[in-house]
C-alpha positions as YAML, in Angstrom:
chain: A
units: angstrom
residues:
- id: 1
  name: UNK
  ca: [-4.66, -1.49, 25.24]
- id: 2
  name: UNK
  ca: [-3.34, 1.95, 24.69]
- id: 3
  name: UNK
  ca: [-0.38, 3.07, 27.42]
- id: 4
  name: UNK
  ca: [-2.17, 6.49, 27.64]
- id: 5
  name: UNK
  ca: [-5.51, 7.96, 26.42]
- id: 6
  name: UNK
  ca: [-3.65, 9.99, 23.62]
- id: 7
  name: UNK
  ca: [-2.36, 7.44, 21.69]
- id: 8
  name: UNK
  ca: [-3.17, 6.27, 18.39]
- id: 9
  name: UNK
  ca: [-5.36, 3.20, 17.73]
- id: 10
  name: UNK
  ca: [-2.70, 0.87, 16.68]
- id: 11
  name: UNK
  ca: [-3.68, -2.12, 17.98]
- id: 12
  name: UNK
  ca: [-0.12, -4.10, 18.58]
- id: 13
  name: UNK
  ca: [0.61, -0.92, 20.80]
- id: 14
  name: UNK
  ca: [-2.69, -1.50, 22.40]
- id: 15
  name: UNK
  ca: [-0.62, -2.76, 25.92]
- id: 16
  name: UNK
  ca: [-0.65, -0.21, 28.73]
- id: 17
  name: UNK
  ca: [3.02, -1.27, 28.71]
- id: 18
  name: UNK
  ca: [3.99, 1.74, 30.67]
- id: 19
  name: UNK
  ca: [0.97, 2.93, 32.64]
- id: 20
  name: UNK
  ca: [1.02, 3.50, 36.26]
- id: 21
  name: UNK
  ca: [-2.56, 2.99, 36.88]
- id: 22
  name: UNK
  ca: [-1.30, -0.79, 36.09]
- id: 23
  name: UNK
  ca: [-0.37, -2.46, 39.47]
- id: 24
  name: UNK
  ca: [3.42, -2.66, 39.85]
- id: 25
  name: UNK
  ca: [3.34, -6.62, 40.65]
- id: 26
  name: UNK
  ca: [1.84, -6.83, 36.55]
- id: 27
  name: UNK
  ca: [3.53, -4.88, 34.71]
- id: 28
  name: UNK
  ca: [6.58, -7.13, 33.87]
- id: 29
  name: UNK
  ca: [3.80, -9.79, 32.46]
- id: 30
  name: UNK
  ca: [1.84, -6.80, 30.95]
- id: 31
  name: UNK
  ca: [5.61, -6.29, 29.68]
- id: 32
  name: UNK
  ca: [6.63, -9.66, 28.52]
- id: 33
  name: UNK
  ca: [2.89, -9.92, 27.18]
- id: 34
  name: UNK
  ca: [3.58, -6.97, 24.98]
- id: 35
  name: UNK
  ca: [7.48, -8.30, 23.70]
- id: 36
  name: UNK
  ca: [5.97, -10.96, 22.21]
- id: 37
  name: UNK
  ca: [2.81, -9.82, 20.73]
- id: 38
  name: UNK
  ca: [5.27, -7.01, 18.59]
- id: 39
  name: UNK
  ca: [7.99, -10.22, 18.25]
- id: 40
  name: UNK
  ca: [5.48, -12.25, 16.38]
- id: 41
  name: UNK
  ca: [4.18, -9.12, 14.09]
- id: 42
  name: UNK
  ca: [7.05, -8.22, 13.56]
- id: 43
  name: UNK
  ca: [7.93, -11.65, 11.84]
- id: 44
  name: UNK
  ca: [4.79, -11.25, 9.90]
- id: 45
  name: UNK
  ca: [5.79, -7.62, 8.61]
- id: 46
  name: UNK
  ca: [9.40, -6.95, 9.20]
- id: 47
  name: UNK
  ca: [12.45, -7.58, 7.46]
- id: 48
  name: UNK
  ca: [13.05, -9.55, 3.08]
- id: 49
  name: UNK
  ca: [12.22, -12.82, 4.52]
- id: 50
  name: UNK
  ca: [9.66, -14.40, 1.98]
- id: 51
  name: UNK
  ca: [6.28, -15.49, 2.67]
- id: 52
  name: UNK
  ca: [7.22, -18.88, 2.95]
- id: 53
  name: UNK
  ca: [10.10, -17.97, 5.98]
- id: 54
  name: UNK
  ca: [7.49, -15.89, 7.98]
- id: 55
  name: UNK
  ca: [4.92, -18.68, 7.65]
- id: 56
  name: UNK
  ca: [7.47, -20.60, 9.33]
- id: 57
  name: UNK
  ca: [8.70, -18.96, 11.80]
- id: 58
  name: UNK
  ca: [5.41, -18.19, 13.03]
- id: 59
  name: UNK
  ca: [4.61, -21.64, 13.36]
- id: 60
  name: UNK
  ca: [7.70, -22.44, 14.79]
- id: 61
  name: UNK
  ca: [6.71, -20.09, 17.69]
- id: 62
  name: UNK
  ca: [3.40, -21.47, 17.71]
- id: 63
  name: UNK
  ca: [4.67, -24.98, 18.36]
- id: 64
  name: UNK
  ca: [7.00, -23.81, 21.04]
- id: 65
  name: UNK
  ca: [3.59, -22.50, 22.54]
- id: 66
  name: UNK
  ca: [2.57, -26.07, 22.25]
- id: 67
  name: UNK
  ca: [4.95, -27.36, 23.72]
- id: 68
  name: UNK
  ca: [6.02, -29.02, 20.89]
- id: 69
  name: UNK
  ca: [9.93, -27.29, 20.32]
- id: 70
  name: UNK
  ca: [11.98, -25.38, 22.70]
- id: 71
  name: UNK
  ca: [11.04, -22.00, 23.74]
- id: 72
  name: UNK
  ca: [12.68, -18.85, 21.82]
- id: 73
  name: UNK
  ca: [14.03, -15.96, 24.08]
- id: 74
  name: UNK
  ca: [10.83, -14.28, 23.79]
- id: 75
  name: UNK
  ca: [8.71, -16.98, 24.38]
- id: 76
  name: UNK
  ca: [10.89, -18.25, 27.48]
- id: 77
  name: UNK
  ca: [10.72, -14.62, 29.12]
- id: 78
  name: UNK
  ca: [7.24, -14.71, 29.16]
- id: 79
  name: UNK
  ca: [6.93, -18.55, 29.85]
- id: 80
  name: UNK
  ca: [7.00, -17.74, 33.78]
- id: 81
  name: UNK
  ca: [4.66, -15.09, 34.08]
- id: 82
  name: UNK
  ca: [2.17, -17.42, 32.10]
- id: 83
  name: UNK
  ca: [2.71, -19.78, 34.86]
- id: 84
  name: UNK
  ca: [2.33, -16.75, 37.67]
- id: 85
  name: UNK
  ca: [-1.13, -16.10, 36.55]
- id: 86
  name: UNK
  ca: [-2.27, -19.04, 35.52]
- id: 87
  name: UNK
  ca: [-2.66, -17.65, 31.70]
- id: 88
  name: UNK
  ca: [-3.72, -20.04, 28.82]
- id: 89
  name: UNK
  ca: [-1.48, -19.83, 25.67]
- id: 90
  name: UNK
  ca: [-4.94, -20.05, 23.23]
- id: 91
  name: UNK
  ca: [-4.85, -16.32, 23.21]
- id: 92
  name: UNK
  ca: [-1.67, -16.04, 21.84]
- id: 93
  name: UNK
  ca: [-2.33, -18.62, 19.28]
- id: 94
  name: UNK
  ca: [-4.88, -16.31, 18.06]
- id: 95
  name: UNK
  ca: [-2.61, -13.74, 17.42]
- id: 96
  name: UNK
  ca: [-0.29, -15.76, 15.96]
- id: 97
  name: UNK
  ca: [-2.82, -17.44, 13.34]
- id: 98
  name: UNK
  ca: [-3.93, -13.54, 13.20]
- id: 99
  name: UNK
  ca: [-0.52, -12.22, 11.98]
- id: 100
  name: UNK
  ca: [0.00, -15.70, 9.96]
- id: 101
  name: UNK
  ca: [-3.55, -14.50, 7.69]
- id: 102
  name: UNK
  ca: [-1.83, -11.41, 7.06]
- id: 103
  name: UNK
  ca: [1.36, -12.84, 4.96]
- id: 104
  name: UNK
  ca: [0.01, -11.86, 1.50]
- id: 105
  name: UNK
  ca: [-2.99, -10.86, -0.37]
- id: 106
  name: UNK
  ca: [-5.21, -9.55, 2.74]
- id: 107
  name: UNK
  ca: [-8.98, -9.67, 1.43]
- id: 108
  name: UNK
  ca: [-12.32, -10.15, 3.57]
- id: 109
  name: UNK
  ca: [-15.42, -11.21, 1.78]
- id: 110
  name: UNK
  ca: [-17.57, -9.97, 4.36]
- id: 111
  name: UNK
  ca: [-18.21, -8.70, 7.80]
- id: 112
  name: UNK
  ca: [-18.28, -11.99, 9.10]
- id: 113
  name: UNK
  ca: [-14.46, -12.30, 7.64]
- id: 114
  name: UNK
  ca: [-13.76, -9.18, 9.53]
- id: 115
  name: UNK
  ca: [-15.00, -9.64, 12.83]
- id: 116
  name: UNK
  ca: [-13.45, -13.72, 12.74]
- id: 117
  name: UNK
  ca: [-10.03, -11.74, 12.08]
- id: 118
  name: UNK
  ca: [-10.83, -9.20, 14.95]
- id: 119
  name: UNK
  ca: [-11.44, -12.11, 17.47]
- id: 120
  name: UNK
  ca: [-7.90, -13.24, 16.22]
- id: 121
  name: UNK
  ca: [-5.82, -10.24, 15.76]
- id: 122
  name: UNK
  ca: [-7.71, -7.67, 18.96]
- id: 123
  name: UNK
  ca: [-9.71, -9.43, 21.94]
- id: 124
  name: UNK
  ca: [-7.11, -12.28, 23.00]
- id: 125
  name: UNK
  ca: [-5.59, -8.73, 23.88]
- id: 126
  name: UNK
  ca: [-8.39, -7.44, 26.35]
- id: 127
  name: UNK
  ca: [-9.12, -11.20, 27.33]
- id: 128
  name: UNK
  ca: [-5.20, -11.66, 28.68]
- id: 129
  name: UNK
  ca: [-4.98, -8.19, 30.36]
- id: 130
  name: UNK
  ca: [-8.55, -8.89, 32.11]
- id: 131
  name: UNK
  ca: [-7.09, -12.14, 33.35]
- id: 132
  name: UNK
  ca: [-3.97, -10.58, 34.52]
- id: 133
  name: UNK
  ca: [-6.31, -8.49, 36.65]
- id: 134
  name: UNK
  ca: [-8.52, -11.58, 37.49]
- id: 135
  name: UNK
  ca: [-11.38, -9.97, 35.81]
- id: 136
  name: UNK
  ca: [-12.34, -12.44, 32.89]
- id: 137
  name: UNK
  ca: [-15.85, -13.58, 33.18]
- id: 138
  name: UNK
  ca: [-18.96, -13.83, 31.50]
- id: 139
  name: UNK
  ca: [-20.06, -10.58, 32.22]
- id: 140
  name: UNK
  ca: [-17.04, -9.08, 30.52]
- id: 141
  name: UNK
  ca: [-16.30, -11.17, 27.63]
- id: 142
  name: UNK
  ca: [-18.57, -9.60, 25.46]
- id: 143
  name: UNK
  ca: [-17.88, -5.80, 26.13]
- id: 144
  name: UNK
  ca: [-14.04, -6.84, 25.96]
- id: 145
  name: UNK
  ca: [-14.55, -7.83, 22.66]
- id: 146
  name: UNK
  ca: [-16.36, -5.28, 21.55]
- id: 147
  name: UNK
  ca: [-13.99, -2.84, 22.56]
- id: 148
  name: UNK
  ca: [-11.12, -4.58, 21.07]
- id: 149
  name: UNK
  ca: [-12.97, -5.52, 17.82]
- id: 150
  name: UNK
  ca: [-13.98, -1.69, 17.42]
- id: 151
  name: UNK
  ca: [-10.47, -0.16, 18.23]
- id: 152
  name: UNK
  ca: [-9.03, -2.66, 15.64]
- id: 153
  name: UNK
  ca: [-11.93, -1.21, 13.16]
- id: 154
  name: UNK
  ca: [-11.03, 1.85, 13.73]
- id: 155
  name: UNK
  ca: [-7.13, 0.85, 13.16]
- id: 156
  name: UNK
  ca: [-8.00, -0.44, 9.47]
- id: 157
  name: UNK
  ca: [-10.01, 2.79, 8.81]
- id: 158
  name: UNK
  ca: [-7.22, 4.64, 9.48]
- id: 159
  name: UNK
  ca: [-4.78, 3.05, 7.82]
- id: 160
  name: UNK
  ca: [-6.73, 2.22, 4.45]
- id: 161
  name: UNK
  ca: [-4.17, 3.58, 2.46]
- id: 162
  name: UNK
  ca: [-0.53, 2.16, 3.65]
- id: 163
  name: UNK
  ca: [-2.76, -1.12, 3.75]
- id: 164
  name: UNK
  ca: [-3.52, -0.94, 0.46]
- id: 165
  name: UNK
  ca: [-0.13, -0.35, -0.92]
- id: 166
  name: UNK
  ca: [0.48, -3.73, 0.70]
- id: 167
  name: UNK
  ca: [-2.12, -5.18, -0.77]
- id: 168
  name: UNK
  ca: [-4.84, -5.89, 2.40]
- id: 169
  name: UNK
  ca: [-7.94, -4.63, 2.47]
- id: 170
  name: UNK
  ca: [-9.78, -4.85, 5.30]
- id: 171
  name: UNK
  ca: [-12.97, -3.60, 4.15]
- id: 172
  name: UNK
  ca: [-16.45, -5.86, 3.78]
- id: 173
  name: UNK
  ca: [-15.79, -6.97, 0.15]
- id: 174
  name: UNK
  ca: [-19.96, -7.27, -0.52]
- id: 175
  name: UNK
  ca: [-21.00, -4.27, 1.54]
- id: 176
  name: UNK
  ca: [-18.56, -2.69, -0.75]
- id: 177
  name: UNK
  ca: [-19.95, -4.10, -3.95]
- id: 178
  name: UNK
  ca: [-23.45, -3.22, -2.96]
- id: 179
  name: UNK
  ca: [-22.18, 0.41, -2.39]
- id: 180
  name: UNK
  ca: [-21.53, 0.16, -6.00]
- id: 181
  name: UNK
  ca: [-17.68, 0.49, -5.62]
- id: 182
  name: UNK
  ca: [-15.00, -2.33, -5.99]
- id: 183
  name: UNK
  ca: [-11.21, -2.93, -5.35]
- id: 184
  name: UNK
  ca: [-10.07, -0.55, -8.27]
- id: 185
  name: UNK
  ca: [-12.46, 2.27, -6.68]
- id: 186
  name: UNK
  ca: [-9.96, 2.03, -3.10]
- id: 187
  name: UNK
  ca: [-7.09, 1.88, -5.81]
- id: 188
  name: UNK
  ca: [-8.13, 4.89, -7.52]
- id: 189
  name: UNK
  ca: [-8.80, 6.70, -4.31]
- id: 190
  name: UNK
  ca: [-5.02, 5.92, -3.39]
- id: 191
  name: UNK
  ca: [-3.59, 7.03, -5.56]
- id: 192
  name: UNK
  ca: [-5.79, 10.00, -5.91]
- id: 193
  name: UNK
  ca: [-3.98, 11.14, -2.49]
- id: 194
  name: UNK
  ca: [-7.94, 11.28, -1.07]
- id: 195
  name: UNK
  ca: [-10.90, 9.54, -1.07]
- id: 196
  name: UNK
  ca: [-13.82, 9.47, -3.03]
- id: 197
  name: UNK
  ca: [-17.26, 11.15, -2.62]
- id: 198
  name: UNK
  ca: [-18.63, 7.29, -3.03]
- id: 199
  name: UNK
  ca: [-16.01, 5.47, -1.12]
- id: 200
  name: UNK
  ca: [-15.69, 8.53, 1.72]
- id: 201
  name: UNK
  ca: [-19.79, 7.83, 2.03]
- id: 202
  name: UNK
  ca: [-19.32, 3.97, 2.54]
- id: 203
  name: UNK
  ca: [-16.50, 4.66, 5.24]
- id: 204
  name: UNK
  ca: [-18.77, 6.69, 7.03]
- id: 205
  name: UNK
  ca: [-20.93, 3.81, 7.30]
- id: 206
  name: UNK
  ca: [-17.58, 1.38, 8.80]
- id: 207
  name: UNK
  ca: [-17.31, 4.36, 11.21]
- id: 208
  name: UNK
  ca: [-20.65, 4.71, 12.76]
- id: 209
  name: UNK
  ca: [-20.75, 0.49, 13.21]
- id: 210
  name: UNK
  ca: [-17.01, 1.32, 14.68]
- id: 211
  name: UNK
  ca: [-18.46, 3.25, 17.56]
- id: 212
  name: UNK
  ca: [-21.48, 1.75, 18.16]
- id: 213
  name: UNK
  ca: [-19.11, -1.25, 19.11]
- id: 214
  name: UNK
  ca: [-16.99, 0.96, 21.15]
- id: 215
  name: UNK
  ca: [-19.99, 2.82, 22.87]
- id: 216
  name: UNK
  ca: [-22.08, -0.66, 23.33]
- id: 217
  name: UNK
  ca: [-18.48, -2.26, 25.05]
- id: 218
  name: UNK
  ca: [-17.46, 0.78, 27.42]
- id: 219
  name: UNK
  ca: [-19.95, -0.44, 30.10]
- id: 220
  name: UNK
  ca: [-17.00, -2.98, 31.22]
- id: 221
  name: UNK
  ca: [-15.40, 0.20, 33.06]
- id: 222
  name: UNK
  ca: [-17.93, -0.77, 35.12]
- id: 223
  name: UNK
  ca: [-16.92, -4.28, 35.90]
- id: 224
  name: UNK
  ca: [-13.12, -4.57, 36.66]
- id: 225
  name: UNK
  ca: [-11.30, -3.23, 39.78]
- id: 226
  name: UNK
  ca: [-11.20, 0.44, 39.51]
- id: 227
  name: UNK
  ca: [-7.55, 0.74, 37.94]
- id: 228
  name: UNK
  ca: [-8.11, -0.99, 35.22]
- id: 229
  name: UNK
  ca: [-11.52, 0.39, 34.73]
- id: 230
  name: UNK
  ca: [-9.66, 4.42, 34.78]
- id: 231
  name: UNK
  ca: [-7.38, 2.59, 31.73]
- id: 232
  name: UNK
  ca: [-10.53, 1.67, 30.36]
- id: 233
  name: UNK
  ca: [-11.74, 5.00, 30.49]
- id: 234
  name: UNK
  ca: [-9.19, 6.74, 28.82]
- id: 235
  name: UNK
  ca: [-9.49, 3.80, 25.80]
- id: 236
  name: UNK
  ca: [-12.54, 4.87, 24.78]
- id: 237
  name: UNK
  ca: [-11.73, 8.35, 25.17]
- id: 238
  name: UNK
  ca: [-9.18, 7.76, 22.74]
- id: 239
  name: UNK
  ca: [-11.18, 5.63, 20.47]
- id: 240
  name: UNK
  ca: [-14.18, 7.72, 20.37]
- id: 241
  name: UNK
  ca: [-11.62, 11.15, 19.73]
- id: 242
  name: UNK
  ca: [-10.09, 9.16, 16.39]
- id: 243
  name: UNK
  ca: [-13.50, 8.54, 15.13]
- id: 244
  name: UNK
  ca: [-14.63, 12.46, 15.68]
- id: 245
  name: UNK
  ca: [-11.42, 12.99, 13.83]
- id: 246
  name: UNK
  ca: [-12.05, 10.96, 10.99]
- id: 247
  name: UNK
  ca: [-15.69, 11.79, 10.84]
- id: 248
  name: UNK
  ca: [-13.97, 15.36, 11.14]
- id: 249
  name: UNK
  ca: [-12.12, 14.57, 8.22]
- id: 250
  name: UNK
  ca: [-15.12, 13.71, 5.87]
- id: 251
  name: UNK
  ca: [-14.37, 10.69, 6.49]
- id: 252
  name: UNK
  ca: [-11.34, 10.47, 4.07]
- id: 253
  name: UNK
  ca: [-8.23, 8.92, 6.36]
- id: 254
  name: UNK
  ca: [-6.50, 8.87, 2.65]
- id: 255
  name: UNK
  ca: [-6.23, 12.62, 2.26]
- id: 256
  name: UNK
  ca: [-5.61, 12.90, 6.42]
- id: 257
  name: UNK
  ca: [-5.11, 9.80, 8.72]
- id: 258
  name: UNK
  ca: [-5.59, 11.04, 12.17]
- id: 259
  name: UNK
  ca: [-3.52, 10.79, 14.90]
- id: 260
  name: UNK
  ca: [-3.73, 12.11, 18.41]
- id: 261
  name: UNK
  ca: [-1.58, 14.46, 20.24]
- id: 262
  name: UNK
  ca: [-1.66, 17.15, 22.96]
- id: 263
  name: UNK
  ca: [-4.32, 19.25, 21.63]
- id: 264
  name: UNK
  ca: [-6.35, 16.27, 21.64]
- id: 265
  name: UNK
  ca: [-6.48, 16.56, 25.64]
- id: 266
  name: UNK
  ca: [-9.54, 18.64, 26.08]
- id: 267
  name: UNK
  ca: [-11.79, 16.47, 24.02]
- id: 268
  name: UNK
  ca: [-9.93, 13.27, 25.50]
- id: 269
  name: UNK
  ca: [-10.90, 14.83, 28.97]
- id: 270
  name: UNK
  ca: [-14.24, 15.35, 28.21]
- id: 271
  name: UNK
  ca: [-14.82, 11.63, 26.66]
- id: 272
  name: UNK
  ca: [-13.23, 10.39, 29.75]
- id: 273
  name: UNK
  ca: [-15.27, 11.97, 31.58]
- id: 274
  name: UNK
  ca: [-18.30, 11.25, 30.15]
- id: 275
  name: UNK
  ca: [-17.67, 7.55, 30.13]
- id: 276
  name: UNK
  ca: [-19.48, 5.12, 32.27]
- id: 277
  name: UNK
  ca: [-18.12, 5.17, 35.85]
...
C-alpha cells in the first residue's frame, strides 16, 4: 500500500512504510514486511545473475521460509515480527512464486492468467497489512483483493512499454486477439513511441475493468479501524487519479505514463473525499 496518496501505483512500493496514520507499535513489521518484499524482487530483476541464479535464490529464500535452511539477514529481521503478530509465511510465498513467474518470457493467455498472478504478486500485500491491524476476515478478503488486484492492473497499464522491452506482457493474450491485434501490434506501438488507435481502444477497455475493481473494493474503508481505513482512503484516491490520467491520456501510457505529483493534490483531495467513510 502506497506511503502517501500521491504516489505512483507501483505495487512493491505499495507499503505505507513511512506513514504516520500507521500505529507506531507496527511500523517496524510494516518495515521489515516491506525489506523483504523489495529483497526478493529485487533478486528477480536486479543485477547479471542469469535466470537460472535468480530461480535459485528465490527458492533458497523460500525454503528458509519453510523452515527448511537457515534464515538470510532479511528473512531473520523479519522472522520476529512474524512471530509478534502471529503472521503466516503463505503470503510471502506468494510473492515469492509471483516474482519467480516473472524470470523470463512474461505472457498471460487470459484474464484468468492475470488475476492468478495478481493474487500472487498484489493481495498477500493487503492480506498481511490487514492482519497486522487484526482486520483480516471474511468480510474484507474480497474488497482487499480487489483493491490490490486493481492497483496492480493499473501498474501493468502503466508500464506497458518498459515491460515490453523486457519481454512481459501482461495483457489478456485472447481478449487481445479478439480485438484483432497481437504481440507485434504492442511491438509496433513501442517502438512507435505511442500507442495505437486499435491498441489505445483495447486499453481503454483494461482501464474501465481496472476501476470497477478499485471502486467495487473501496467499501473496506469501511471495515478496518479508522487509521487504516484514512490509508485506505487516500489508496483509492491515488488509484482512481492514475486512471483519470491515463484515460486523460487517450489512453496511451506509451506516448505518456502517468505519474503523480503535487498538482495532483486537488483531485487526490477530492477522491479522498468522496470515498466511502
Amino acid at each position: 500500500m502506497p506511503p502517501t496518496p500521491l504516489s505512483s501505483v507501483d505495487h512493491y512500493e505499495n507499503f505505507p512504510v513511512g506513514s504516520l496514520l500507521v500505529p507506531a507499535r507496527l511500523r517496524p513489521a510494516v518495515a521489515a514486511i516491506y525489506r523483504f518484499a523489495r529483497h526478493a524482487d529485487d533478486l528477480a530483476d536486479e543485477g547479471d545473475a542469469s535466470p537460472a541464479e535468480r530461480l535459485a535464490a528465490l527458492d533458497a529464500l523460500d525454503r528458509a521460509l519453510r523452515g527448511e535452511a537457515d534464515d538470510p539477514p532479511v528473512l531473520a529481521e523479519l522472522r520476529p515480527h512474524l512471530q509478534a503478530h502471529a503472521l503466516p509465511v503463505e503470503p510471502l510465498r506468494a510473492l515469492l512464486s509471483a516474482f519467480a513467474q516473472d524470470v523470463g518470457t512474461v505472457r498471460h493467455p487470459g484474464w484468468g492468467s492475470v488475476t492468478d498472478y495478481c493474487s500472487r504478486s498484489a493481495n498477500p500485500v493487503g492480506e498481511l497489512m490487514l492482519r497486522l491491524f487484526g482486520a483480516w476476515n471474511a468480510f474484507t478478503r474480497i474488497p482487499s483483493d480487489e483493491i490490490c488486484t486493481a492497483l496492480q492492473v493499473l501498474n501493468f497499464l502503466q508500464d506497458l512499454a518498459p515491460d515490453w522491452r523486457r519481454d512481459r506482457l501482461y495483457l489478456p493474450l485472447d481478449e487481445l486477439h479478439d480485438a484483432g491485434l497481437s504481440e507485434d501490434d504492442v511491438a509496433r506501438s513501442v517502438d512507435a513511441g505511442r500507442a495505437s488507435h486499435a491498441l489505445a481502444h483495447f486499453l481503454a477497455g483494461q482501464l474501465r475493468r481496472a476501476r470497477a475493481l478499485l471502486e467495487s473494493g473501496a467499501v473496506l474503508s469501511q471495515r478496518v479501524p479508522w487509521r487504516l481505513s484514512l490509508e485506505l482512503r487516500g489508496i483509492v484516491a491515488g488509484g482512481l487519479r492514475v486512471a483519470d490520467r491515463l484515460r486523460a491520456a487517450g489512453h496511451d501510457p506509451i506516448a505518456h505514463r502517468p505519474s503523480l505529483g503535487w498538482r495532483d493534490a486537488p483531485a487526490l483531495a477530492r477522491l479522498w473525499w468522496q470515498a466511502p467513510k
